[in-house]
GUZA-703924 format. One record per residue (C-alpha): residue number from 1; y, z, x. Coordinates in pm, whole numbers. Each point is the difference from the previous one (the first is absolute). Layout:
<nodes>
<node><num>NUM</num><y>Y</y><z>Z</z><x>X</x></node>
...
</nodes>
This chain:
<nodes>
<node><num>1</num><y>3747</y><z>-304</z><x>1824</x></node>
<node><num>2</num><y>-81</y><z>288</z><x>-200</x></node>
<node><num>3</num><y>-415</y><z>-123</z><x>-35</x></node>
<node><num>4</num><y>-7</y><z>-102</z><x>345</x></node>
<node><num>5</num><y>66</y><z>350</z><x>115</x></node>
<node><num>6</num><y>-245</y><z>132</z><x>-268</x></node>
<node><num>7</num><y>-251</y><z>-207</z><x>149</x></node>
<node><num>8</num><y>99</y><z>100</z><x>358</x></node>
<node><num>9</num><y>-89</y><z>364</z><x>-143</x></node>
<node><num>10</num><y>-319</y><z>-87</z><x>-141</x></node>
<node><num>11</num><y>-120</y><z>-163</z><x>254</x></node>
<node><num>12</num><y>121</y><z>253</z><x>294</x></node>
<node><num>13</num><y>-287</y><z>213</z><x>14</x></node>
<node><num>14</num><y>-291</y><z>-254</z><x>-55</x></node>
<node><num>15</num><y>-76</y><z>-44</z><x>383</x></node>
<node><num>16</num><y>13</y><z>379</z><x>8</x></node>
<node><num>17</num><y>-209</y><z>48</z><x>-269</x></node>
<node><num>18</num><y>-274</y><z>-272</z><x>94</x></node>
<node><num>19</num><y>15</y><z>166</z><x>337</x></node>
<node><num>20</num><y>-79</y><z>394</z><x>-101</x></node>
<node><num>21</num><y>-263</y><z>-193</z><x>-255</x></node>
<node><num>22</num><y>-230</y><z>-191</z><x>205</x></node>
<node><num>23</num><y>9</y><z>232</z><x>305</x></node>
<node><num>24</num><y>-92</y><z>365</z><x>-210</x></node>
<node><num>25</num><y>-307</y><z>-250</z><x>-149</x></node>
<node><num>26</num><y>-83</y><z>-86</z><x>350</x></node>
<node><num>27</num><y>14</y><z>365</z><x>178</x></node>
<node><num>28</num><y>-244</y><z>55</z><x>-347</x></node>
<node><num>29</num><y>-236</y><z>-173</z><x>119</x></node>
<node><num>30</num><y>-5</y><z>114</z><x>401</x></node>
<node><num>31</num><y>5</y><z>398</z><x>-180</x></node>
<node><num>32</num><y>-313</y><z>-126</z><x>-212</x></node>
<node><num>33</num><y>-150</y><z>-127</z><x>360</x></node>
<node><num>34</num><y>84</y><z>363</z><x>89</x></node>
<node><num>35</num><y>-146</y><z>139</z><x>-310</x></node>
<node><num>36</num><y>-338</y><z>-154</z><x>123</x></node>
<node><num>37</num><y>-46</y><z>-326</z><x>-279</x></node>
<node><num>38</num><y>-193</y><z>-191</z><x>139</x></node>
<node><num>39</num><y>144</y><z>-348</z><x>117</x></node>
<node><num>40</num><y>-247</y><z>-300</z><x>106</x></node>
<node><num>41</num><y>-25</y><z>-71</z><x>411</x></node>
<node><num>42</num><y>203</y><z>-343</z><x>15</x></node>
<node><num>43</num><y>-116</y><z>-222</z><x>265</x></node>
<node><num>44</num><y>260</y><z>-168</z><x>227</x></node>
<node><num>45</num><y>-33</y><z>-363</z><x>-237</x></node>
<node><num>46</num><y>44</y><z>200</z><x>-293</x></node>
<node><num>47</num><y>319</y><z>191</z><x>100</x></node>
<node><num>48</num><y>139</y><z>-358</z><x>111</x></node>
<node><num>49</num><y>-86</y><z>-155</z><x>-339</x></node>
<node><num>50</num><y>214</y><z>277</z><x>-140</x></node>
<node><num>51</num><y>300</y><z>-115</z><x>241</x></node>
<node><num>52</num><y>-54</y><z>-328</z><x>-48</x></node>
<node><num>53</num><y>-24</y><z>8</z><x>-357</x></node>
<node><num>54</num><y>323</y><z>215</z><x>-89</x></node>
<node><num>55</num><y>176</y><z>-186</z><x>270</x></node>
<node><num>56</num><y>10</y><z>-305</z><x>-183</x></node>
<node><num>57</num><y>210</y><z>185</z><x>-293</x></node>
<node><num>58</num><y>228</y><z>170</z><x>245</x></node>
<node><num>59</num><y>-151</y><z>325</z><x>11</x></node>
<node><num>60</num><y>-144</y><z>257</z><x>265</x></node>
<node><num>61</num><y>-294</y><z>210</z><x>-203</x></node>
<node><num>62</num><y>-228</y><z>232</z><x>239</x></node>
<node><num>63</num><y>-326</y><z>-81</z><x>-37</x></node>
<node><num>64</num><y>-84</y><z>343</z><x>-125</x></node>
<node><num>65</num><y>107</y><z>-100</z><x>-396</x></node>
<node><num>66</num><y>-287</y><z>-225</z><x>12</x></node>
<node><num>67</num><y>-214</y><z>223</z><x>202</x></node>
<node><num>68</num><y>33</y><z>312</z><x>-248</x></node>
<node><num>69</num><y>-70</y><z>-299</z><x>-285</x></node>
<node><num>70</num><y>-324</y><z>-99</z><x>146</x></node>
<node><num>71</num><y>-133</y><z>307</z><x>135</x></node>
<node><num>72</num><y>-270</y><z>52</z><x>-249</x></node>
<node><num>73</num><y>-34</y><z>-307</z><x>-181</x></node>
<node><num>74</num><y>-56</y><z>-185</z><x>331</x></node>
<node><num>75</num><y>194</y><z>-262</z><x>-147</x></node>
<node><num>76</num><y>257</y><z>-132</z><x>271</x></node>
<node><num>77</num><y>306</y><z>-200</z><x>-87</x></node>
<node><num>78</num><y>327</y><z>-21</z><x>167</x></node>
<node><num>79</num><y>127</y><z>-72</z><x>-351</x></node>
<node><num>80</num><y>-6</y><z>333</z><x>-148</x></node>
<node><num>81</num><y>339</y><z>139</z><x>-123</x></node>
<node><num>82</num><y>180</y><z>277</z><x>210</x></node>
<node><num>83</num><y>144</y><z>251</z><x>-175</x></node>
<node><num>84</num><y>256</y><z>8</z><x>168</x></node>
<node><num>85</num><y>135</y><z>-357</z><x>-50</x></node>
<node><num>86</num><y>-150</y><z>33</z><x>-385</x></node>
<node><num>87</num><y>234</y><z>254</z><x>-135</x></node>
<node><num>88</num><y>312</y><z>-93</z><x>281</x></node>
<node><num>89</num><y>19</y><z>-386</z><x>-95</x></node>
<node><num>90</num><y>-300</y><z>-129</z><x>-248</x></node>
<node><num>91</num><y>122</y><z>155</z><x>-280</x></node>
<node><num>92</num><y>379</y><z>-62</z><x>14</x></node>
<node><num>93</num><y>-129</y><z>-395</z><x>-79</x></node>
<node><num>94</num><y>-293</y><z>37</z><x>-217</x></node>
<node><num>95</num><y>185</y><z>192</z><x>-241</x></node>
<node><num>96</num><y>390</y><z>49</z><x>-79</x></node>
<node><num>97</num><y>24</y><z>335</z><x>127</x></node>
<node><num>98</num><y>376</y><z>63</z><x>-167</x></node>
<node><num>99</num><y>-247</y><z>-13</z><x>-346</x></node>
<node><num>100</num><y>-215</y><z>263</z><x>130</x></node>
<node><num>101</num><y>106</y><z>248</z><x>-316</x></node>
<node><num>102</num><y>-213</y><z>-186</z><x>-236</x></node>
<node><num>103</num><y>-293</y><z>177</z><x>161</x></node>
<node><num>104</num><y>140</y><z>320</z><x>-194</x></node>
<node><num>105</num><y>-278</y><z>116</z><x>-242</x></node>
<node><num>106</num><y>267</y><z>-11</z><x>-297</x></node>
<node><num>107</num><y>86</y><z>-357</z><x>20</x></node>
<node><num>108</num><y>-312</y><z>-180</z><x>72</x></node>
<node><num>109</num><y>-172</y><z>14</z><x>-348</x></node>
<node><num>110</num><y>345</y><z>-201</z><x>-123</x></node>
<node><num>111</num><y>-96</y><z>-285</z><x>271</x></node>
<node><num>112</num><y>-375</y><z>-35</z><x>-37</x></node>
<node><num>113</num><y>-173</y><z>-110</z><x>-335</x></node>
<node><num>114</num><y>-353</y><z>183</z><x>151</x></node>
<node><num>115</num><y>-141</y><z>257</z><x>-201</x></node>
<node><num>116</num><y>128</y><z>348</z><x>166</x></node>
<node><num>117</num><y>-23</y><z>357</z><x>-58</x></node>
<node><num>118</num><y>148</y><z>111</z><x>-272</x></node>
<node><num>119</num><y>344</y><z>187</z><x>57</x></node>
<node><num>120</num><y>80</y><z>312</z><x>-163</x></node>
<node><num>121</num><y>341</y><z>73</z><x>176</x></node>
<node><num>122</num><y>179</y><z>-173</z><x>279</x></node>
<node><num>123</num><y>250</y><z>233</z><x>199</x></node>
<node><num>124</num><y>252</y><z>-112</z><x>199</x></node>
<node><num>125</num><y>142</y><z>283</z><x>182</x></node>
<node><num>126</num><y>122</y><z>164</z><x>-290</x></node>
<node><num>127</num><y>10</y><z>-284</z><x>-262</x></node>
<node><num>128</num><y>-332</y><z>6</z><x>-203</x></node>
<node><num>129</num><y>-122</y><z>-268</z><x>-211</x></node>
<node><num>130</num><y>-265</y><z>-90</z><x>-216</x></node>
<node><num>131</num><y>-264</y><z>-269</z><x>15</x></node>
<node><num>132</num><y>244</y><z>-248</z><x>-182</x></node>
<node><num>133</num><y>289</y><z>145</z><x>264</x></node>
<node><num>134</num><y>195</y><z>171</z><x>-294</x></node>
<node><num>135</num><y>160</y><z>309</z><x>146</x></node>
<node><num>136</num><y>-179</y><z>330</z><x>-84</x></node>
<node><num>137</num><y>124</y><z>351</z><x>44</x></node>
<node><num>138</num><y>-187</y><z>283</z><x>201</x></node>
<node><num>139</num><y>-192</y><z>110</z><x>-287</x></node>
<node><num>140</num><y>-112</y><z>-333</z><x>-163</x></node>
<node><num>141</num><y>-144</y><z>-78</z><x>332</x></node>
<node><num>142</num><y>-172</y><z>339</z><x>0</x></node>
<node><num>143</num><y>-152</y><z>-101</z><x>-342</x></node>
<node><num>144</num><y>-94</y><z>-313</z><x>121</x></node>
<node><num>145</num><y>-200</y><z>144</z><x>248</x></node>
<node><num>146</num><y>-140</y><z>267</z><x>-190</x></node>
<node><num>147</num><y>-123</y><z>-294</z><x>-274</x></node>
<node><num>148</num><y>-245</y><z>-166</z><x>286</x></node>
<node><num>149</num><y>-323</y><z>218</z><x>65</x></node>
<node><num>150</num><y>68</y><z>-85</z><x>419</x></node>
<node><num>151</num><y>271</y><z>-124</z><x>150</x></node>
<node><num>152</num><y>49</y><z>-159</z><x>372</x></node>
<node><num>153</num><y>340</y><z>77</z><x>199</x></node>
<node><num>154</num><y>92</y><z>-247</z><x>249</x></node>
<node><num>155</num><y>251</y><z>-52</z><x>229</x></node>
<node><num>156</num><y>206</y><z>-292</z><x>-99</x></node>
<node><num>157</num><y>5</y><z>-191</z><x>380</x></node>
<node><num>158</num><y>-183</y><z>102</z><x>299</x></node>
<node><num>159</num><y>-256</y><z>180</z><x>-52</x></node>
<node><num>160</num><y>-288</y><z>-133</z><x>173</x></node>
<node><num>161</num><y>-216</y><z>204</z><x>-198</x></node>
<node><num>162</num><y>176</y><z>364</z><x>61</x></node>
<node><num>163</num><y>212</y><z>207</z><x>-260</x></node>
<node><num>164</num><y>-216</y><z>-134</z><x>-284</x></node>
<node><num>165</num><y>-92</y><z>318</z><x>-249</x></node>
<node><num>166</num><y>-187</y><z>-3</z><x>-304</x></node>
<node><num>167</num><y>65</y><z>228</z><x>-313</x></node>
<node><num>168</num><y>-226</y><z>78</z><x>-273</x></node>
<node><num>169</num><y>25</y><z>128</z><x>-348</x></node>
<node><num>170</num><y>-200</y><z>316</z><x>149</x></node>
<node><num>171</num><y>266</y><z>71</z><x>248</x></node>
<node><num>172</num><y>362</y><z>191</z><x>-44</x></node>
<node><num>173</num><y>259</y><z>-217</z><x>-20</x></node>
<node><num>174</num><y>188</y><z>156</z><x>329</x></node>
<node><num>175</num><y>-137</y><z>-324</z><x>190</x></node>
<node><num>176</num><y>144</y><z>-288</z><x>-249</x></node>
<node><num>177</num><y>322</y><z>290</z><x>-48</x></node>
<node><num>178</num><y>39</y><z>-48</z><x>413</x></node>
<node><num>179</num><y>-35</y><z>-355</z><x>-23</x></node>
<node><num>180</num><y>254</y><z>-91</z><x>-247</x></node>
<node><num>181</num><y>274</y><z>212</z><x>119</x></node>
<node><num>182</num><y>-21</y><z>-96</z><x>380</x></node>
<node><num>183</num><y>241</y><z>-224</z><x>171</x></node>
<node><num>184</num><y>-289</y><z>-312</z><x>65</x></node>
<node><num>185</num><y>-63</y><z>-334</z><x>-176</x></node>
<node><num>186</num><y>-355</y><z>7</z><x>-162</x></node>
<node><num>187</num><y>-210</y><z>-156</z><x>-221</x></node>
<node><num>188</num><y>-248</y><z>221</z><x>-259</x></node>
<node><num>189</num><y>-278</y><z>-235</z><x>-132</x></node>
<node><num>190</num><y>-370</y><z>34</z><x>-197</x></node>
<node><num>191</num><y>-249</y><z>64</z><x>189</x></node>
<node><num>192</num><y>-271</y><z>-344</z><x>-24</x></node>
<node><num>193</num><y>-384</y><z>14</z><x>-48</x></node>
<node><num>194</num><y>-93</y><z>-193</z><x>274</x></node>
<node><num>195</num><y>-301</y><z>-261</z><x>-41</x></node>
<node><num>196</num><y>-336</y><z>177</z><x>27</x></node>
<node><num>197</num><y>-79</y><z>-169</z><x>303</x></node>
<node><num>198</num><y>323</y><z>157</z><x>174</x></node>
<node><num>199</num><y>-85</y><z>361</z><x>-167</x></node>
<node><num>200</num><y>-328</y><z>-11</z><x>104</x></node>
<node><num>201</num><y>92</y><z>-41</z><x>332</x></node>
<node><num>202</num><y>230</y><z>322</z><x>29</x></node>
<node><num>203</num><y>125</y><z>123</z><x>-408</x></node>
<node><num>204</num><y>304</y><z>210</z><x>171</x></node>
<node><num>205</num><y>153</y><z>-285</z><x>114</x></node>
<node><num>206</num><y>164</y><z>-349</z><x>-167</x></node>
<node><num>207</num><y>-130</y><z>-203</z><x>313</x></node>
<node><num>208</num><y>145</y><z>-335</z><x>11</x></node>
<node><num>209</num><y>29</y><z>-279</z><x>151</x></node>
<node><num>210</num><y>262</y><z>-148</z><x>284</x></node>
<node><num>211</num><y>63</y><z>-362</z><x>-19</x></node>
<node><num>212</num><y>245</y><z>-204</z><x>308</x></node>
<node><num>213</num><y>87</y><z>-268</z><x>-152</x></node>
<node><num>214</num><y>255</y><z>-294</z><x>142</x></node>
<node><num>215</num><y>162</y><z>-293</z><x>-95</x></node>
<node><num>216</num><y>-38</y><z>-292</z><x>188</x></node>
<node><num>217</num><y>6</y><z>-403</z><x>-59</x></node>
<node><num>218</num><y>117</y><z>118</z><x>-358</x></node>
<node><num>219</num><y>-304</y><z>205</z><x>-64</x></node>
<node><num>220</num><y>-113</y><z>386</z><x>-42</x></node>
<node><num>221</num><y>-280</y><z>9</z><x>229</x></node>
<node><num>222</num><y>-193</y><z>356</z><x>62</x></node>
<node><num>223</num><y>19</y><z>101</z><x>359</x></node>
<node><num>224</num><y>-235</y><z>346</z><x>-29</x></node>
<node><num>225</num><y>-131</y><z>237</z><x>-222</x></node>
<node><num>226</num><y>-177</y><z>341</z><x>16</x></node>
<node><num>227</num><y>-55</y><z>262</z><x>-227</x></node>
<node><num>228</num><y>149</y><z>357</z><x>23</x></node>
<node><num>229</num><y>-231</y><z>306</z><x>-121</x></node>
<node><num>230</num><y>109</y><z>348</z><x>-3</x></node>
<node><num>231</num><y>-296</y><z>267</z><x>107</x></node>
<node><num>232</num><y>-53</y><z>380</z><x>-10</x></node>
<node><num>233</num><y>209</y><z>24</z><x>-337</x></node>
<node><num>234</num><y>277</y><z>-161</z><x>137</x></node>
<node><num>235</num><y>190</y><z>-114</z><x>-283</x></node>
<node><num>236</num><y>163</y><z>-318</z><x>163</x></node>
<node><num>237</num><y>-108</y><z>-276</z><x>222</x></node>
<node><num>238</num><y>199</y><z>-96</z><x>238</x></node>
<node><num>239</num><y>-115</y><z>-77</z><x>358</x></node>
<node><num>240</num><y>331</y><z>208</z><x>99</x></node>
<node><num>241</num><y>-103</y><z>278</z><x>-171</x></node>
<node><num>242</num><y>-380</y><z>48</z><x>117</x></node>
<node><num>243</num><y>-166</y><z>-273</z><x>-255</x></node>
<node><num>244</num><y>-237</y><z>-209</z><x>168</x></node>
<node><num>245</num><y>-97</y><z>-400</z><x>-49</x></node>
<node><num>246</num><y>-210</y><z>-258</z><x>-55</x></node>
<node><num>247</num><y>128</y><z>-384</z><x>74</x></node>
<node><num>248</num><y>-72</y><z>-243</z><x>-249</x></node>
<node><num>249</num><y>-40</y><z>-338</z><x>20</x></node>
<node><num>250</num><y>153</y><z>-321</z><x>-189</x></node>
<node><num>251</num><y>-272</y><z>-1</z><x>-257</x></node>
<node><num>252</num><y>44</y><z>381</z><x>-34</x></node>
<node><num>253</num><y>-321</y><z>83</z><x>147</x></node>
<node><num>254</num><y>36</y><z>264</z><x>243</x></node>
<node><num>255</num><y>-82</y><z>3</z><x>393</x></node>
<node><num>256</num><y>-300</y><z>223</z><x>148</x></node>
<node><num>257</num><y>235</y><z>224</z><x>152</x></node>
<node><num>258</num><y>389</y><z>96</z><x>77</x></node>
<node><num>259</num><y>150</y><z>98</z><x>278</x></node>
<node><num>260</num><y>229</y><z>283</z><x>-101</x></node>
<node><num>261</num><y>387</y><z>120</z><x>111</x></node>
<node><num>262</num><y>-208</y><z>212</z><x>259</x></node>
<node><num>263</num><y>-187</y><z>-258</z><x>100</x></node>
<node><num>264</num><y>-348</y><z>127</z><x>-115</x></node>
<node><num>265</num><y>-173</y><z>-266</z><x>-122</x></node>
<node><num>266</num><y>-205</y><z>122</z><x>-351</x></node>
<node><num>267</num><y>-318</y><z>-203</z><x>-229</x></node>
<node><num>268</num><y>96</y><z>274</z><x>-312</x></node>
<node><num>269</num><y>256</y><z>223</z><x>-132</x></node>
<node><num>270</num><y>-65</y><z>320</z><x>93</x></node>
<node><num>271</num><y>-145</y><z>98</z><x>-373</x></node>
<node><num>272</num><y>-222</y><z>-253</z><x>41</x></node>
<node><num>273</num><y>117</y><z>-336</z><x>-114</x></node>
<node><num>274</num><y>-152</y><z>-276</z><x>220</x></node>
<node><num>275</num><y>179</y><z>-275</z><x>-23</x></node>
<node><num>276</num><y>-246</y><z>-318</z><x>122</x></node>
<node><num>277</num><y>-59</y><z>-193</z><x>-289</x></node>
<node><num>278</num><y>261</y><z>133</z><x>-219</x></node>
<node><num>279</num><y>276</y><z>-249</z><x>-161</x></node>
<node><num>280</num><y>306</y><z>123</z><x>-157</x></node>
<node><num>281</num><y>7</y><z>-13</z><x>-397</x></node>
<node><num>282</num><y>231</y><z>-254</z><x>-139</x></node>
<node><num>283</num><y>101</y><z>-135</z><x>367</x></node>
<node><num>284</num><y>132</y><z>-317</z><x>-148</x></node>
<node><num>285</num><y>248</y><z>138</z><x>-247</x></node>
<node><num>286</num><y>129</y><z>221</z><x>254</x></node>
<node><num>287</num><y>126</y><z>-312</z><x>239</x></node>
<node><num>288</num><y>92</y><z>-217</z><x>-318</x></node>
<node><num>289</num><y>236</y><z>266</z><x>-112</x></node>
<node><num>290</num><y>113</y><z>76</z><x>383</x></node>
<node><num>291</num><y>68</y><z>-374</z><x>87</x></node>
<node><num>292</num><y>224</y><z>-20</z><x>-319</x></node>
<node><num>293</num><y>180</y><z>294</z><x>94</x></node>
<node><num>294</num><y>99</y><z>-161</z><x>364</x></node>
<node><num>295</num><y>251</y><z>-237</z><x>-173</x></node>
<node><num>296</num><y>186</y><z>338</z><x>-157</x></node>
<node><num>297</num><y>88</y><z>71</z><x>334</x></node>
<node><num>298</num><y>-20</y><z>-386</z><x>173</x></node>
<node><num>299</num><y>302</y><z>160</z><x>239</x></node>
<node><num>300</num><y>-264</y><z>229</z><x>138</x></node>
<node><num>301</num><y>-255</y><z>-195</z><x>162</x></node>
<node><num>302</num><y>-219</y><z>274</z><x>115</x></node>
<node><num>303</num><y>-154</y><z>248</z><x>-243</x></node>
<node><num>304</num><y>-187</y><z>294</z><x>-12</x></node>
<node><num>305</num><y>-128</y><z>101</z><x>-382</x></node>
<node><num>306</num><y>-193</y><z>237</z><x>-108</x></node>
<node><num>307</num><y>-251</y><z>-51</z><x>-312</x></node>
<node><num>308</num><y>-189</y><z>250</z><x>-207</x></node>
<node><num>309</num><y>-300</y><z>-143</z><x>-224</x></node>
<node><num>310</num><y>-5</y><z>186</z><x>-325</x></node>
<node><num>311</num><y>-241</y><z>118</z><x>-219</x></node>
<node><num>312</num><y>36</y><z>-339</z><x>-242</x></node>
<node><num>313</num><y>-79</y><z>-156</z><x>351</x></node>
<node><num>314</num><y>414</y><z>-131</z><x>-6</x></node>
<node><num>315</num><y>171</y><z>-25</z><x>330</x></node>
<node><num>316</num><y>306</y><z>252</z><x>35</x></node>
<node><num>317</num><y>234</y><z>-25</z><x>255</x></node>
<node><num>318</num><y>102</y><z>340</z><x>75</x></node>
<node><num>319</num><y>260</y><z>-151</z><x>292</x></node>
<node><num>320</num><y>118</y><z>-290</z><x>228</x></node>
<node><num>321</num><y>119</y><z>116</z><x>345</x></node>
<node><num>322</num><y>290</y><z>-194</z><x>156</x></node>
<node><num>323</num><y>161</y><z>-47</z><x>246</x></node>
<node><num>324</num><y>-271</y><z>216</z><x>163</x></node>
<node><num>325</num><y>-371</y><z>52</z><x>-23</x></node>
<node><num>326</num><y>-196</y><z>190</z><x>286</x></node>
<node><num>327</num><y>-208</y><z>-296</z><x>135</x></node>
<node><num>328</num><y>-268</y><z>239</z><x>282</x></node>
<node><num>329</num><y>-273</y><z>5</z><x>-216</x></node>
<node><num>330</num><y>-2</y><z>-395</z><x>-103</x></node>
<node><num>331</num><y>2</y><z>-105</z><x>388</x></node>
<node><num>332</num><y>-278</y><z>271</z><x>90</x></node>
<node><num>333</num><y>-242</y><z>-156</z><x>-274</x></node>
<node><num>334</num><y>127</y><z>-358</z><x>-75</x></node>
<node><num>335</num><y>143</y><z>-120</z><x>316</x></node>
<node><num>336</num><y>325</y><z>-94</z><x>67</x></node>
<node><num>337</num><y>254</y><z>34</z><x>-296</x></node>
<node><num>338</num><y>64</y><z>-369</z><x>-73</x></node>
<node><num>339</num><y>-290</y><z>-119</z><x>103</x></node>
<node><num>340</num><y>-21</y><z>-380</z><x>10</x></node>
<node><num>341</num><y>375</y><z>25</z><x>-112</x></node>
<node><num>342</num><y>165</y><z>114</z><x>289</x></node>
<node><num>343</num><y>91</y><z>-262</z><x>206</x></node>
<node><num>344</num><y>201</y><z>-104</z><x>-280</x></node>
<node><num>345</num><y>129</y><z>297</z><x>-112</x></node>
<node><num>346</num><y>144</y><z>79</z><x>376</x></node>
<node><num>347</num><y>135</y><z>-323</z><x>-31</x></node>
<node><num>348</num><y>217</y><z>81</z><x>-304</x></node>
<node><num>349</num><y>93</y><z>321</z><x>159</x></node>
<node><num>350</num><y>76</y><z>-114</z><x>376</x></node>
<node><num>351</num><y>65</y><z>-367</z><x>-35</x></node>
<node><num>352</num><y>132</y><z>-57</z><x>-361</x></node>
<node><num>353</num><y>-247</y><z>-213</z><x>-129</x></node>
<node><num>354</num><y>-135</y><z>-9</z><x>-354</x></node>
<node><num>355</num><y>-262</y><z>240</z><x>-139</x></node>
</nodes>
């Protein structure tokens, strides 16, 4: 009796929940129509083919997802991913959502075998650690820090790019004194030499790669890639935070342009960088290493890493996002998220068949 009522608990709120979820992503995208992003004229077929198509899985979608999708790639498809349906029911059965705390910074170097970053102090609220996870007092940690010539402070879950700081030997230590003694969960790492053909690019910034990655007939099989680049000195990346892309293909060679999260469409970072022609250093070890990292986390079937190529020319995986990963820019430049996958992956969620 006593389970069955825990369960009624857990389980009160869900419709709620779902509710609030995929109707604030949907009243996002009529304030972005507002907002003046652009959003491709949909003839009357095309608008039907939407219908039609989401019909047959039990689902009303407005025509506008795949309108704002296509608007600059001119690519139509009824089969691009709402939003709104993508964070309200997608996830909650491509990944075990009730796991959703091994995407903490702190833990995830203990699940993957990757080379990472290495850690100079975990903090857990106010439980600090060192790389091996010994417990270390205030000052030990200070020392620790003071040992490395630059540090990088990062938030231990959600970040999306935000609240990362950097400290330097050259600087007071006020900034890594703030950071120990505060009430969050962070991570304090080295900071890597990127590859020269990433610090070329933009030397301020790591810039990395984002991999999507899902598990299907019992393989790892890469659903998109781009790559993130910081610019004006920005020291980080991500899309979130300003960074702008490039999309790369299978083979690593990257596309003649990118349509970015504003929906300009660019040939060449804004330094310079053009990107036809160019193929990413050391593509190949990057996927072997991300495809045997899938089966660390075979529970989540839909990944989103992140991969740094060092200076030895090593793939680093600097994180794996889970449950969650923001998936706007992979439909605006590769199509439709699952691509020649999603029949079958709306199967598994609507109609429980096997992925």
């Amino acid at each position: 009796m006593a389970s069955r009522i825990l369960n009624f608990v857990k389980n009160f709120n869900k419709p709620l929940i779902k509710f609030v979820v995929k109707n604030g992503w949907n009243f996002r995208l009529f304030k972005k129509r507002l907002k003046g992003n652009k959003f491709k004229k949909l003839t009357r077929d095309e608008k039907r083919a939407v219908r039609r198509y989401w019909r047959n899985y039990g689902r009303r979608v407005s025509p506008a997802w795949a309108a704002y999708y296509s608007a600059i790639s001119g690519k139509f498809d009824p089969r691009y991913i709402p939003e709104s349906l993508y964070y309200s029911e997608f996830l909650q059965k491509l990944g075990a959502t009730r796991l959703g705390a091994l995407n903490h910074k702190n833990i995830q170097e203990q699940i993957f075998s990757s080379k990472q970053p290495r850690t100079i102090v975990h903090k857990n609220e106010s439980l600090l650690t060192d790389a091996d996870h010994r417990p270390l007092t205030l000052a030990a940690a200070l020392a620790a820090c003071r040992a490395e010539d630059r540090v990088i402070i990062k938030p231990a879950t959600g970040s999306y790019g935000r609240g990362i700081e950097f400290w330097s030997a050259e600087d007071a230590d006020e900034k890594l004194e703030t950071a120990l003694n505060s009430a969050d969960s962070l991570v304090i790492q080295e900071v890597l030499e990127a590859h020269p053909f990433f610090a070329d690019i933009h030397p301020n910034s790591l810039n990395t790669l984002r991999l999507v990655t899902l598990i299907i007939d019992n393989e790892p099989v890469l659903l998109s890639c781009i790559m993130r680049m910081g610019h004006s000195g920005s020291q980080v990346d991500n899309t979130s935070a300003g960074g702008v892309i490039a999309v790369v293909d299978e083979n690593g060679y990257l596309h003649d342009n990118a349509i970015q999260k504003d929906q300009n469409i660019i040939s060449q970072h804004p330094h310079g960088f053009v990107y036809k022609g160019q193929r990413v250093p050391h593509f190949d070890r990057v996927l072997e290493d991300v495809y045997t990292q899938c089966w660390r986390l075979p529970y989540f079937r839909l990944v989103f890493w992140d991969y740094a190529v060092d200076r030895a020319g090593d793939p680093v995986l600097i994180e794996a996002n889970f449950p969650a990963g923001q998936i706007e820019s992979h439909q605006f430049n590769n199509g439709p998220l699952f691509g020649e996958y999603t029949d079958r992956v709306l199967d598994f969620i609507y109609n429980d068949k096997l992925l």
